[in-house]
C-alpha positions, 0 to 999 in steps of 0.5 A: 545444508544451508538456509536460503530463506528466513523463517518467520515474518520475514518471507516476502509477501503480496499486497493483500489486495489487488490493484484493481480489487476496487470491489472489495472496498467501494467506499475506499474507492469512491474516497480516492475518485472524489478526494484523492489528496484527502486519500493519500493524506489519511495514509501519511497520517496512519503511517505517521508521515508527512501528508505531502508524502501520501501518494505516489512512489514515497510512500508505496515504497516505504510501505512495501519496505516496511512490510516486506511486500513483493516489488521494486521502485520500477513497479512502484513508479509505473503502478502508481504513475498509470493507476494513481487513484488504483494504487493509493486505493490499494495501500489503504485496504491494505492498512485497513487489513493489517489493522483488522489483523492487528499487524499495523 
Protein backbone atom coordinates (compact mmCIF):
# COMPACT_ATOMS: atom_id res chain seq x y z
CA UNK A 1 0.00 0.00 0.00
CA UNK A 2 1.76 3.12 -0.50
CA UNK A 3 1.23 6.46 1.08
CA UNK A 4 -0.11 9.61 -0.76
CA UNK A 5 -0.41 12.06 2.00
CA UNK A 6 1.83 13.08 4.71
CA UNK A 7 0.50 12.79 8.13
CA UNK A 8 0.99 15.40 10.78
CA UNK A 9 1.32 19.33 10.19
CA UNK A 10 2.01 18.94 6.88
CA UNK A 11 -1.67 18.35 5.34
CA UNK A 12 -2.21 21.32 3.23
CA UNK A 13 -4.96 23.53 5.11
CA UNK A 14 -7.07 26.76 4.36
CA UNK A 15 -6.77 30.39 5.35
CA UNK A 16 -8.74 30.18 8.50
CA UNK A 17 -10.78 33.11 7.53
CA UNK A 18 -12.40 33.95 4.41
CA UNK A 19 -11.73 36.63 2.15
CA UNK A 20 -14.52 38.74 2.92
CA UNK A 21 -15.06 37.21 6.52
CA UNK A 22 -14.52 41.46 7.47
CA UNK A 23 -16.86 40.66 10.27
CA UNK A 24 -15.18 38.43 12.20
CA UNK A 25 -12.71 41.16 12.95
CA UNK A 26 -14.10 44.88 12.48
CA UNK A 27 -11.41 46.55 13.99
CA UNK A 28 -8.74 44.65 11.40
CA UNK A 29 -11.02 45.86 8.76
CA UNK A 30 -11.37 49.66 9.43
CA UNK A 31 -7.36 49.44 10.00
CA UNK A 32 -6.84 48.19 6.43
CA UNK A 33 -9.69 50.80 5.05
CA UNK A 34 -7.87 53.88 6.80
CA UNK A 35 -4.05 52.91 6.78
CA UNK A 36 -3.41 49.95 4.61
CA UNK A 37 0.30 50.73 4.16
CA UNK A 38 0.36 50.96 8.26
CA UNK A 39 -1.45 47.30 7.51
CA UNK A 40 0.64 45.70 5.62
CA UNK A 41 3.84 46.98 7.47
CA UNK A 42 2.38 45.32 10.71
CA UNK A 43 2.36 42.13 8.77
CA UNK A 44 6.10 42.24 7.25
CA UNK A 45 7.11 43.36 10.73
CA UNK A 46 5.11 40.05 12.53
CA UNK A 47 6.76 37.92 9.82
CA UNK A 48 10.12 39.56 10.52
CA UNK A 49 10.20 40.97 6.47
CA UNK A 50 10.64 43.92 4.99
CA UNK A 51 8.06 46.46 5.49
CA UNK A 52 7.99 47.27 1.59
CA UNK A 53 7.29 43.51 1.30
CA UNK A 54 3.90 43.78 3.49
CA UNK A 55 1.28 43.77 0.83
CA UNK A 56 0.22 42.06 -2.26
CA UNK A 57 1.65 38.81 -3.77
CA UNK A 58 5.29 38.57 -1.66
CA UNK A 59 4.15 38.30 1.34
CA UNK A 60 0.79 36.18 0.78
CA UNK A 61 2.68 33.88 -1.06
CA UNK A 62 5.37 33.38 1.47
CA UNK A 63 2.78 33.27 4.21
CA UNK A 64 1.00 30.53 2.24
CA UNK A 65 4.31 28.88 1.74
CA UNK A 66 5.04 28.78 5.32
CA UNK A 67 1.99 27.54 6.35
CA UNK A 68 1.16 25.24 3.79
CA UNK A 69 -2.20 26.93 2.81
CA UNK A 70 -4.24 25.91 -0.04
CA UNK A 71 -3.49 28.29 -3.44
CA UNK A 72 -1.21 29.17 -5.96
CA UNK A 73 0.71 32.48 -7.17
CA UNK A 74 -2.33 33.00 -9.94
CA UNK A 75 -4.58 33.06 -6.92
CA UNK A 76 -2.31 35.21 -4.80
CA UNK A 77 -1.93 37.68 -7.94
CA UNK A 78 -5.71 37.88 -8.56
CA UNK A 79 -7.03 37.96 -4.48
CA UNK A 80 -4.67 40.35 -3.92
CA UNK A 81 -4.99 42.61 -7.17
CA UNK A 82 -8.96 42.64 -7.15
CA UNK A 83 -9.40 42.84 -3.24
CA UNK A 84 -6.22 44.20 -1.99
CA UNK A 85 -7.48 45.68 1.28
CA UNK A 86 -9.64 42.03 1.50
CA UNK A 87 -6.76 40.14 1.05
CA UNK A 88 -4.15 41.85 3.41
CA UNK A 89 -7.19 41.67 5.95
CA UNK A 90 -7.31 38.14 5.71
CA UNK A 91 -3.55 37.39 6.39
CA UNK A 92 -3.45 39.50 9.48
CA UNK A 93 -6.63 37.51 11.09
CA UNK A 94 -4.88 34.65 10.21
CA UNK A 95 -1.77 35.72 12.15
CA UNK A 96 -3.83 36.77 14.79
CA UNK A 97 -5.40 33.00 14.82
CA UNK A 98 -2.25 31.31 14.88
CA UNK A 99 -0.84 33.35 17.57
CA UNK A 100 -3.95 32.87 19.64
CA UNK A 101 -3.17 29.25 18.88
CA UNK A 102 0.42 29.44 19.49
CA UNK A 103 1.13 28.28 16.04
CA UNK A 104 3.01 31.36 14.67
Amino acid sequence: MAVTNQPGPYQPSDFQTGLCDCCDDIGTCCFGLWCYPCLGCSIASAMDECCLCGLGVPIRAVYRTKYNIRGSLCNDFMTSWCCPVCSTCQLKRDIVRRKQQGIF
